[in-house]
C-alpha positions in Angstrom: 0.0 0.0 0.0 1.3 3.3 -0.8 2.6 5.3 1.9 0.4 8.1 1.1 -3.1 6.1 1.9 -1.6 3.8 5.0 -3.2 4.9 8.2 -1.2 6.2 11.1 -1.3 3.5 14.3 -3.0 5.5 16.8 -0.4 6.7 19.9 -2.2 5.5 22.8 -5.6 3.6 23.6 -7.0 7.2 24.6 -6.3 8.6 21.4 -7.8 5.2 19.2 -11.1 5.1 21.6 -11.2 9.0 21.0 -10.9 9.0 16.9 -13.3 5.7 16.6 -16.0 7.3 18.9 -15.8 10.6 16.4 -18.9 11.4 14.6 -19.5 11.1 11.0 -22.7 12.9 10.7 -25.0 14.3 13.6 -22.3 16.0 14.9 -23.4 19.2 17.3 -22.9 21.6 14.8 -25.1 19.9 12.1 -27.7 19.5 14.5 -27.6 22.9 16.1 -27.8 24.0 12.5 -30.7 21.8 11.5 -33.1 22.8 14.4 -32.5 26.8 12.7 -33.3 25.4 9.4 -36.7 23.6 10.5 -37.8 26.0 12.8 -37.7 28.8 9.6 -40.0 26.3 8.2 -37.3 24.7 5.8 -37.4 20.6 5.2 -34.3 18.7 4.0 -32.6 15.7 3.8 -29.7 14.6 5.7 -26.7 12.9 5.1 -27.9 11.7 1.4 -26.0 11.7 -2.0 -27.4 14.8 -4.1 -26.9 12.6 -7.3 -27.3 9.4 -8.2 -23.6 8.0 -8.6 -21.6 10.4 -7.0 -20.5 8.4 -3.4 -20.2 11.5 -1.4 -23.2 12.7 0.6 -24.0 15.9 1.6 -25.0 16.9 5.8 -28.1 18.2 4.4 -29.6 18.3 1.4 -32.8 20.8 0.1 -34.1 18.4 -3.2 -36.4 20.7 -5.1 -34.1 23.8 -4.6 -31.2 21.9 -5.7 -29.0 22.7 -2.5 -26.2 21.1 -0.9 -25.0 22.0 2.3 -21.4 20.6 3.8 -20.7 21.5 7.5 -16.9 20.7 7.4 -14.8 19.9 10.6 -12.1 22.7 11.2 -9.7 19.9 11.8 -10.4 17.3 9.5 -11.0 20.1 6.4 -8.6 22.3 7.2 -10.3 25.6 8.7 -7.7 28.6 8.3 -8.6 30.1 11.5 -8.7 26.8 13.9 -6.9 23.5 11.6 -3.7 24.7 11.3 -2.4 23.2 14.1 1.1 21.5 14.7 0.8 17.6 14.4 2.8 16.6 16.8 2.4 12.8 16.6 2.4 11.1 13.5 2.8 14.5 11.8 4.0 12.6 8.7 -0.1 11.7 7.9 -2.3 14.5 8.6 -1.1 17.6 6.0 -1.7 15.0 3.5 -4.5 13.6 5.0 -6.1 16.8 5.2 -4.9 18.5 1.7 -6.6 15.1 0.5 -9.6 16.2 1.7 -9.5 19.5 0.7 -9.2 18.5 -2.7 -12.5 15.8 -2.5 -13.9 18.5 -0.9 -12.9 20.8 -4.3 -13.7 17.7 -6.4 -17.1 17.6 -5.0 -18.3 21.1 -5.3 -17.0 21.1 -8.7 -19.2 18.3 -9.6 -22.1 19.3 -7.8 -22.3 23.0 -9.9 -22.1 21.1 -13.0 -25.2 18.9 -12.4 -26.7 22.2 -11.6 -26.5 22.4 -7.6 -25.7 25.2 -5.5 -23.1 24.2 -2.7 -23.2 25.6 0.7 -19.8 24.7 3.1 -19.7 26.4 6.2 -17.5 25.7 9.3 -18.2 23.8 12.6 -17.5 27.1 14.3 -19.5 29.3 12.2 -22.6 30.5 14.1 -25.6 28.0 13.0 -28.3 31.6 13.4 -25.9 33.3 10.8 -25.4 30.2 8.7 -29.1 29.3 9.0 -30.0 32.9 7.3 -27.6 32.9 4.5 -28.8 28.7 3.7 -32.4 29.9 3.5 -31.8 32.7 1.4 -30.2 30.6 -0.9 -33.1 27.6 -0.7 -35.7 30.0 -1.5 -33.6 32.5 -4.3 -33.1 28.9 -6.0 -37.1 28.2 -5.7 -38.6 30.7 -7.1 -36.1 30.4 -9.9 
């Protein structure tokens, strides 16, 4: 296997329990962001593929308005303000790991426009009121198109 795609062994049994009990989806920030979005009156889909045969899936997803909306760890996607942070142990893995992601994440969005959808990325620290405003003006701008 390539060095570039073999996984780091973790450093203690802390650290393994702590990445394997990380959250994929339903994270607090998705959540807190969801409850916003429903209470304006807004209905979605979460964590579903906006097109059929693309294997990435969105956190949520608005159907009809052709919306995609990523809510992207500031470690695991890079954040400028908070994921530039020194990797101390197994430091060889995570720039790559992460500028691998960054570039699915670019990948992604580049795809998605093309089959006509409007991509939304927004960090776990953003504030989900904020974020929530800017999502719904986008969901109904793209309806009544």
């Amino acid at each position: 296997m390539p060095e570039r795609w073999r996984a780091p062994f973790a450093s203690s049994d802390a650290v393994r329990l702590r990445m394997s009990a990380q959250r994929s989806r339903d994270t607090a920030p998705e959540l807190a962001l969801r409850r916003r979005l429903h209470g304006m009156g807004l209905r979605y889909r979460v964590h579903t593929a906006p097109v059929a045969g693309l294997r990435r899936r969105a956190d949520i997803v608005f159907g009809p308005a052709r919306v995609a909306v990523f809510v992207d760890g500031c470690f695991w996607h890079g954040c400028p303000l908070h994921g530039q942070r020194r990797h101390d142990v197994n430091g060889w893995y995570w720039p790559d790991k992460i500028a691998r992601n960054r570039s699915r994440d670019a990948d992604t969005d580049a795809r998605l426009a093309a089959a006509g959808w409007a991509v939304v990325r927004v960090w776990e620290h953003e504030d989900a009121d904020g974020v929530a405003a800017e999502i719904a003006a986008v969901v109904r701008a793209r309806r009544r198109s």
